[in-house]
Structure formats: C-alpha cells, structure tokens
N, C-alpha and C positions, 0 to 999 in steps of 0.2 A: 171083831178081831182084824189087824191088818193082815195083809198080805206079807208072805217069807219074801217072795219077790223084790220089795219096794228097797231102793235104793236111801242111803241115810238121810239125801235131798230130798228125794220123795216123802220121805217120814215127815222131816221138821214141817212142810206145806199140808196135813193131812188138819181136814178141820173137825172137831171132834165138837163144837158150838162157837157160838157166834157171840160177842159181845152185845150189848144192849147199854145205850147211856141214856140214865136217868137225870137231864139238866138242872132242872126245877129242885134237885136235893143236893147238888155237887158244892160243896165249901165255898168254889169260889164265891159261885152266887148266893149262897143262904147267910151266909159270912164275912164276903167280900176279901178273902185273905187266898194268898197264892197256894196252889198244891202242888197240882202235877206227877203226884206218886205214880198213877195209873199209868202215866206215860214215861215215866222213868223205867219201869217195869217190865213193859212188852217188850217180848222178841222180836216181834215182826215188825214192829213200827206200825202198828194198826193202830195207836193214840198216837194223836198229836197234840203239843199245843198251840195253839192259835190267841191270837190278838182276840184280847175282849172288852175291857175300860176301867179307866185310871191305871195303866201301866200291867193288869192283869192280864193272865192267861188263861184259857178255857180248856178242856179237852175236847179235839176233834176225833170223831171214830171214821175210821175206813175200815167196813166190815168186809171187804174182798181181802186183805191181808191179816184179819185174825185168825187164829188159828181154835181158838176156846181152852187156850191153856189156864186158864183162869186168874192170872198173876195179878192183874190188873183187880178183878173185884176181890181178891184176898190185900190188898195192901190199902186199900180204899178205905180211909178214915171214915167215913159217914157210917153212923150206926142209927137205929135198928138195921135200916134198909139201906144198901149200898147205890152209892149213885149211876156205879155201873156193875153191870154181876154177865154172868154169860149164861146164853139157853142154849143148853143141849140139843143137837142135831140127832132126827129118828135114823139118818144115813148121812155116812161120812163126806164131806166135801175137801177138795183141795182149793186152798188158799192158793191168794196169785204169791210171786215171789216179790219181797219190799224188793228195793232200789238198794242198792249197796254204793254208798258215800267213795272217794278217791283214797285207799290208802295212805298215810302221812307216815314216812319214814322220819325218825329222829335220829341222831347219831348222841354221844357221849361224850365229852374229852375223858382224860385219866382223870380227873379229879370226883367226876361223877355227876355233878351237878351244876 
C-alpha cells in the first residue's frame, strides 16, 4: 500500500515493476516493419525509439524512468509472448523523474486554423 503522506509527484515516480524487453521477438526485428506502440505509450518516457536499419526504429528501455504501469506490454502486438511485458517488484521503488521537453505555446487567429 502507498503512503497517505506521498504527494501526487511522489505517486506518478512510485515503481510498482520494471519493464523487461524482449529484442529477439519485437516486430521490428522478426518482421522488419515499424512499431513503436510501446513507446507511444509510456508515461514516463522510459521507451525510446532509437535508430536501427533501413530507415527503422527499435525500442530503447531506460529502466530507472519506468514506473511498471504496464501500458507498454498491454499495447504490444507480439502474441503469444510480448516483446516487452513488466516484472513486478517484491518492494516498491521510485522511478527517477523523465526530462520534461520546453513547452510550445501556439496562439489562434479568429479564424481558428
């Protein structure tokens, strides 16, 4: 159980398991064709994707920014066994905090678009 104490920041960074990626089963590579769900996905930005060959991309894991909310291996096409799934931690860990990008303001004219 968490803590009443922990603040809503504290909550999101709480790791509850850890990804695992399984390469040798992931689309790209058994396939050759682009995915990237898993990293669509993630909250924390703990997938990445990365340059891999012929203009594809691979998923990278940084397991200090996952949390084990499991998004990534519930969206993960590869069946039976998914190419990346997450293991349960016996005790809760805090994830580091991703990098947060420069906000980009847009404006509108009246027309709207």
């Amino acid at each position: 159980a968490l803590k009443n104490n922990l603040t809503i920041e504290e909550k999101r960074l709480i790791q509850c398991g850890v990804a695992e990626f399984r390469q040798h089963l992931c689309i790209v590579i058994t396939e050759g064709t682009s995915c990237g769900a898993c990293s669509e996905h993630c909250p924390t930005q703990a997938v990445k994707m990365v340059p891999y060959k012929d203009g594809l991309t691979l998923p990278q894991l940084d397991k200090t920014l996952c949390i084990g909310c499991g998004g990534c291996e519930y969206i993960c096409p590869v069946l039976p066994h998914k190419a990346i799934y997450v293991e349960g931690l016996s005790v809760q860990g805090k994830a580091k905090e991703p990098e947060r990008g420069k906000e980009e303001t847009h404006t509108v004219d009246d027309f709207g678009f």
